[in-house]
N, C-alpha and C positions, 0 to 999 in steps of 0.2 A: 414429343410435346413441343409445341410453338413458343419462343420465349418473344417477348415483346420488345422492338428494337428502343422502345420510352419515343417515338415519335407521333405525334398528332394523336387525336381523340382524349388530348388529357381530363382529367377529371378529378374531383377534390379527394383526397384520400382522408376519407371521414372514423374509420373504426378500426382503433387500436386494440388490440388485444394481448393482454401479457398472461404468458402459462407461469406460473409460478410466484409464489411471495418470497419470504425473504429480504436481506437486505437488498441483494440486485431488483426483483421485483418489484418493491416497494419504491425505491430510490430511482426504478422508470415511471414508476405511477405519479411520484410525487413531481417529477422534472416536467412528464407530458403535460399535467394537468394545469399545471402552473399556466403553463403557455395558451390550452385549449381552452379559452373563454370569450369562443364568440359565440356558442351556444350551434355550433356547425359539423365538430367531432367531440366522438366519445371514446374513452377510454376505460378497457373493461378488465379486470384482472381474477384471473383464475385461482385458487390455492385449494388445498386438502389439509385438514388442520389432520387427520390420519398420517401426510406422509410429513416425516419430519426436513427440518432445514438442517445445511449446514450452514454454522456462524463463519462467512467468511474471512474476517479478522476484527480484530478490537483496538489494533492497532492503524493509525491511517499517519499519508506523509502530506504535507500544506497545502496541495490544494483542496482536500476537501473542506478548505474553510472557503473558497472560494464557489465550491458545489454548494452549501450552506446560506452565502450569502446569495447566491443567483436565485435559490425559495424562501428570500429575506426569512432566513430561521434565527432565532435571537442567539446567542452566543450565552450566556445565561441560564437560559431558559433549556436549551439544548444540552448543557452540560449537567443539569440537576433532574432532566429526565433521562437521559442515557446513564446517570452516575458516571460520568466522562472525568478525565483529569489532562491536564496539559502535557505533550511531548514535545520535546527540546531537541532529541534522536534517540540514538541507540549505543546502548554500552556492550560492547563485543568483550568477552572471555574467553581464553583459551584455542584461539582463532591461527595466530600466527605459531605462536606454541605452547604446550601447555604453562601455564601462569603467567600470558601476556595478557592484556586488555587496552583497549584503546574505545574512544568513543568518537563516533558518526554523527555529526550534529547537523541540524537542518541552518542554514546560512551561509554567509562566506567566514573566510578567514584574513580576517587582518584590512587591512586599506592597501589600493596598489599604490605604487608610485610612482610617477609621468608614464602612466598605461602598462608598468610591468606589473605582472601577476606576483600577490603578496610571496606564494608559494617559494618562487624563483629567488626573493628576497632573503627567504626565511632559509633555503638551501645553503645561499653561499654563506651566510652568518652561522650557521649548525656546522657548516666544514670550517667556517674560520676560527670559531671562537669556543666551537665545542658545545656541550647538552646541557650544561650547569650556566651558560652566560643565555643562550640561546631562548632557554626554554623550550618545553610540549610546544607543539603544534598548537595544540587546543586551548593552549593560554591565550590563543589570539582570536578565539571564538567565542563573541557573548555568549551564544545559546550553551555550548561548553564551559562557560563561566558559570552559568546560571547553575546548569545540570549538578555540575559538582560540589556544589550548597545547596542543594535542592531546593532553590530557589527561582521564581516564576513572575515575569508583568508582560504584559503586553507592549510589542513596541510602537510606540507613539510617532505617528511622520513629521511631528513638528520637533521632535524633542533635539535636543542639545547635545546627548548623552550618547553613547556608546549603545544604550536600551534598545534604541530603532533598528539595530541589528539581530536582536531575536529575531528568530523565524521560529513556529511553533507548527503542529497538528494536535492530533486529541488519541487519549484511548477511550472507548467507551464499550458498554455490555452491547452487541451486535442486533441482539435478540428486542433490547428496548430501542434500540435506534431502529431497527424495521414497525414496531409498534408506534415509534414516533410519526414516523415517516405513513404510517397508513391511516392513521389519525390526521394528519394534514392533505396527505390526498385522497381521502372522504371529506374533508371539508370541501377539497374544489373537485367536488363532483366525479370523483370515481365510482365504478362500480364493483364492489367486490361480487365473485359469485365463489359460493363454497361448495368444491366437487371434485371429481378426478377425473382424468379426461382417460375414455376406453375408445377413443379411434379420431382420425384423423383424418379429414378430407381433401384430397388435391383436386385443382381444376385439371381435366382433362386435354386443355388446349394448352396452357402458361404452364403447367404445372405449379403452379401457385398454392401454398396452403390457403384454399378457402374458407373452411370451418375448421369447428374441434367437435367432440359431441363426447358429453359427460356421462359417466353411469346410468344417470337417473333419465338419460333419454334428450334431456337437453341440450340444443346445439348452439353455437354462439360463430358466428360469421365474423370475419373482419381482412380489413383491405392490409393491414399490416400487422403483423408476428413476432413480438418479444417473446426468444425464448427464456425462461428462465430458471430450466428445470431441475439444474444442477448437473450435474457430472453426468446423467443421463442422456442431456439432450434431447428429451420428448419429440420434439420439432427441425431439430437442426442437424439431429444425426439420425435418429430412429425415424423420421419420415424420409427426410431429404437425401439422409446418406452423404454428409458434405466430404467425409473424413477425417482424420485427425492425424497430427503431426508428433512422433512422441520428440521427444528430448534427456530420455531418462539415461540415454549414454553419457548426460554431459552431467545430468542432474539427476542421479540416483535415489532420491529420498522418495521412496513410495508410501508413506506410512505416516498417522502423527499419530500420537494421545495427549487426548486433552484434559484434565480439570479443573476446576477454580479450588483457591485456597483461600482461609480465615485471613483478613487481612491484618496485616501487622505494623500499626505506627504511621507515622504519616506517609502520603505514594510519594516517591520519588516519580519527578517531572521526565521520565523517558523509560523506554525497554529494556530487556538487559535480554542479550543473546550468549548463552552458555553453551561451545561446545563440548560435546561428548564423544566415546569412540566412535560413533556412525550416526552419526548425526547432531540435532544441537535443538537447545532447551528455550523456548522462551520465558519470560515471565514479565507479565502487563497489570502493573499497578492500578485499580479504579478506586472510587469512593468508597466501596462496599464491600471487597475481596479485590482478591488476585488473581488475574487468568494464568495459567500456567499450561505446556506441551511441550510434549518430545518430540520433535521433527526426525525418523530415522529410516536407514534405507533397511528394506526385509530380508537383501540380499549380503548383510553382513550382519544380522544381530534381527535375535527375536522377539516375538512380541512380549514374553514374559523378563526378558530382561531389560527390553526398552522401560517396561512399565516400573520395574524395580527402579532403574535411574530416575525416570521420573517422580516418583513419591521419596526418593531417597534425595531427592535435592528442593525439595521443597521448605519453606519459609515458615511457615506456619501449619496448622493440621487442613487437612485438604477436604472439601467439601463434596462426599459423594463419591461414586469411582469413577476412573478414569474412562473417557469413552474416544473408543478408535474411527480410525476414518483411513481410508484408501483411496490410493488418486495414482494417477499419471502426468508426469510434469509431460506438460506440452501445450499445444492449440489445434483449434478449428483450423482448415484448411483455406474455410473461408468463414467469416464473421459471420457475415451478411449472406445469407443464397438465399433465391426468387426472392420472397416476400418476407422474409424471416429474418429476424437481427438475434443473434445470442448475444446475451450478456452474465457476466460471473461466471461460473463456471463451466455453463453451457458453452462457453464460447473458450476455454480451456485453463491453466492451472499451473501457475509457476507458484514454487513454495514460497509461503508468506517471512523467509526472511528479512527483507527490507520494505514489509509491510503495503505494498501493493497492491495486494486484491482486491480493496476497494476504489482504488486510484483506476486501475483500468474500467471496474464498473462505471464510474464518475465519467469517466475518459469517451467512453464509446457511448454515453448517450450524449455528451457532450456533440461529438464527431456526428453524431447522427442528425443533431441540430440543425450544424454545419451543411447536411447535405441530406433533408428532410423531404423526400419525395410526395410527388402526387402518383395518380393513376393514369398509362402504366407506368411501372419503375423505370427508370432509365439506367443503365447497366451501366454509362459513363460513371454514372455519381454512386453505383455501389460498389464499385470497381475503386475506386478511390476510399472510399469510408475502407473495404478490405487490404488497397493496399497501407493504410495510415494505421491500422491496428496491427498489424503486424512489424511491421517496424517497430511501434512501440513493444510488441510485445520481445522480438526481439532483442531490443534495447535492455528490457528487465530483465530477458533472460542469461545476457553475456554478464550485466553488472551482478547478477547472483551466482556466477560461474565464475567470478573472479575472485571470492571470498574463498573458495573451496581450492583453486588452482593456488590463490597466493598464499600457501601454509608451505611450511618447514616440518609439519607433523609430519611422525613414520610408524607412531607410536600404535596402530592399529593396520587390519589390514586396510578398511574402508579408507584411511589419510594417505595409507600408503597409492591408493587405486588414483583419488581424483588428484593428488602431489602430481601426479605423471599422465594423464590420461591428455589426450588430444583435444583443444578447444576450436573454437570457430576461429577463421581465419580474423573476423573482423574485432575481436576481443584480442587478437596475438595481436593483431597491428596496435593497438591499444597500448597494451603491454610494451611493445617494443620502443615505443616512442617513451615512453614513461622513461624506463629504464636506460635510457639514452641520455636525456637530459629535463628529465621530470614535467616532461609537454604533455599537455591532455588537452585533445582538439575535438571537440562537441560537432557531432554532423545533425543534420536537419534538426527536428525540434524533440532531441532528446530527451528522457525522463531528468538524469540524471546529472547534475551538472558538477562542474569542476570539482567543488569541495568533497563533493563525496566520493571521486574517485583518489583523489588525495589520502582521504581521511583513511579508506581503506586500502590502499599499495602502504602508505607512510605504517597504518596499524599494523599490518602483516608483517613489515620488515621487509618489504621490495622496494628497497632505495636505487633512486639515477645513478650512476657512474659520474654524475658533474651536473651543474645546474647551466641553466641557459645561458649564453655566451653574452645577452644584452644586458644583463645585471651588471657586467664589470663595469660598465660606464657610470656607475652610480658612484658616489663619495660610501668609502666603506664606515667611516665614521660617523656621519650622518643618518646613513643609513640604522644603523646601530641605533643611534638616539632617539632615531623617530621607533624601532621597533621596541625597543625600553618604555617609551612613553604610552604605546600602544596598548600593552603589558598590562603594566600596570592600571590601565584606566578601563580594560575587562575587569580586571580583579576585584578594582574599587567598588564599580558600579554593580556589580553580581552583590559583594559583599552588603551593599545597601538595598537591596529588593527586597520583597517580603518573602516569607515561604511559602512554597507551592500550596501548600492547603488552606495556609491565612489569605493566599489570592484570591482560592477556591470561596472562602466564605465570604468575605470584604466584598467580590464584584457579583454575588448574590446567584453563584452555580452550585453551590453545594446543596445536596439532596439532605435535610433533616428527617429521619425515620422519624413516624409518627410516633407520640407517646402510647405506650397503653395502659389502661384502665390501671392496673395493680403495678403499674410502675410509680404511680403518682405517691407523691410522699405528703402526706396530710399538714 
């Protein structure tokens, strides 16, 4: 087969076609369409309401507020159809050892001073002065302030206050955000076609997916290929054969169960990660219940005993039984090959610890944007779109390798396995610089930025040997005063916000269930 070098004979690359709904599908349907309105391409989407979705998290990290804003979706509006509630981060248990906790908040920490990093500050005052003058880490983090009163605002760019340092994302039910999301791209002119696709046509010459052709006989052509067929790969592995990359030596959890539970009292404004012997538990506050799952690996602990921890640590009575799901942590070999873009899980599947799955969705139609072909494709610009997702995924995949390596636990075999097991070299270089004098040096345009490597070495109990040599230059007194003053004016200002669900009703995102009939009281 001929591939096309993308030189001369271009031509307008008019029909999108995405295999699959879902939140990935939907969330490409709703992006393309936005943009497609000069009446020149169309975008057509496939689904089978026979074959079911998986929800890929309910959990998302900030920028899908910026995916949100780019389909001007009202924030509002958005929250009271998804039953969404605000995330501030993530409260870890039993991470470092059993009955530690620490929380991951989305933000910085603290104010630098003359360019040093708050961190560095905050080191050598915790070695000078000790834990009781020093303070948590997290005292120096609004979003941390807010979390731990479960309290919730928006931060304001003009404001005066400590506030403007929230940083926030959303939970929401997956299932209504893809229903959101296909309601707004049937407004701007999608096409849904409902069927299941039984074969596959390659061009002869490019080898290019040229069609699809569904059950009922019907074929549907297009110049470009979202897969989005889930861990299957319809297009990107079962036609193309791209390959896949595993990672399960480094990241063993092959396995979740999931349910939702009665919700209990007001959500609390973040996640809460509970580890377990071989694996670890989430639990995602929304307006209407609680998500709830056991992340756990099959090669240390069974399906029947996973499921026991799971119901055994629940909050309230759980809705329905638990339903499993099987995966392989890893990636496509290539995102993008010929004609064909995967996204979600088609394009591969790191465990939704630090809530990701939808950020890479967001990510690579973003990047697709960025490098939006005509006819033929030019291999320079998919070559880049493949190698910018992997980095990223990379990137997510050492940051969730670090949570697992930086434990103290022995207490099982599975803590005992990843305590010791071998990581990527570019995660030990990581590591070692930490551990030296608590530097964390961000390369190209990482997921994950300073505070939350922080938040997580500091959580675990993987502390520096000494803090950075350029802090001595500072007045240690001083330094003191302004981190006293710091302190206390998270504390203050958390303490005065409203509560996360008086926010929820007050800025008009709260979902009100309709009354019924024999509820009314005469």
């Amino acid at each position: 087969m001929r591939e096309s070098n993308g030189i001369g004979n271009a031509g307008r690359l008019a029909r999108v076609v995405i295999v699959g709904g879902g939140t990935a599908g939907w969330m490409a349907a709703a992006a393309l369409s936005r943009f497609f309105n000069d009446g020149q391409r169309t975008v057509t989407l496939i689904e089978s309401d026979a074959i079911g979705t998986v929800g890929v998290g309910e959990a998302t990290i900030p920028p899908i507020r910026s995916f949100n804003a780019m389909l001007d979706i009202n924030e509002a509006e958005f929250l009271r159809e998804t039953r969404g509630t605000a995330k501030l981060g993530i409260d870890f248990v039993n991470w470092g050892r059993i009955g530690d906790r620490y929380f991951h908040p989305f933000g910085e920490y603290g104010q630098s001073l003359h360019g040093i990093a708050f961190h560095q500050l905050w080191l050598r005052e915790h070695a000078r002065s000790g834990a009781a003058v020093a303070g948590d880490i997290g005292a120096y983090s609004m979003s941390t302030a807010a979390a731990r009163m479960g309290r919730f605002a928006r931060p304001a760019a003009t404001a005066q206050s400590v506030v403007r340092e929230i940083a926030y994302a959303y939970h929401f039910d997956a299932g209504l955000y893809a229903a959101f999301l296909r309601r707004l791209a049937e407004c701007q002119g999608v096409t849904r076609i409902e069927g299941t696709i039984a074969h596959v046509t390659r061009d002869g010459e490019t080898g290019n997916v040229a069609s699809v052709t569904l059950e009922s006989g019907a074929t549907i052509a297009g110049d470009l290929f979202i897969d989005c067929s889930g861990f299957r790969g319809l297009l990107i592995e079962e036609a193309l054969e791209t390959g896949y990359e595993d990672w399960s030596h480094w990241l063993p959890m092959d396995r979740a169960l999931a349910v939702p539970s009665a919700r209990r009292g007001p959500p609390d404004p973040f996640t809460r990660s509970t580890a377990h012997s071989a694996g670890w538990q989430w639990r995602i506050p929304l307006q209407h219940r609680t998500g709830n799952g056991h992340v756990y690996s099959s090669a240390f602990m069974g399906e029947t005993e996973a499921r026991e921890i799971l119901l055994d640590h629940l909050e309230a009575a759980p809705i329905g039984e638990p339903r499993g799901l099987k995966f392989l942590t890893g990636m496509r070999r290539k995102a993008w090959n010929h004609n064909v873009v995967a996204l979600g899980l088609s394009s591969g599947f790191i465990e939704p610890l630090e809530s990701t799955s939808i950020h890479l969705i967001q990510n690579g139609i973003q990047r697709l944007f960025a490098l939006f072909p005509d006819t033929p494709i030019n291999p320079v610009e998919r070559d880049e779109y493949n190698r910018g997702m992997r980095d990223l995924f990379e990137d997510v995949r050492d940051f969730i390798i670090l949570h697992y390596k930086a434990t103290q636990r022995e207490d099982s075999e599975f803590w005992r396995y990843v305590k010791h097991m071998s990581i990527p070299d570019s995660l030990a270089r990581k590591m070692a610089l930490w551990q030296h004098r608590g530097r964390v040096l961000r390369e190209n345009a990482e997921l994950f930025a300073q505070p939350s490597w922080i938040a997580v070495m500091l959580g675990q109990n993987i502390w520096p040997e000494t803090h950075d040599p350029i802090v001595d230059t500072l007045d240690e007194a001083k330094v003191a005063a302004a981190m006293a003053q710091m302190r206390a004016a998270y504390a203050d200002v958390a303490a005065r916000l409203p509560s996360h669900e008086d926010f929820l009703r007050q800025s008009g995102s709260w979902h009100e269930a309709p009354v019924m009939p024999q509820q009314v009281v005469a």
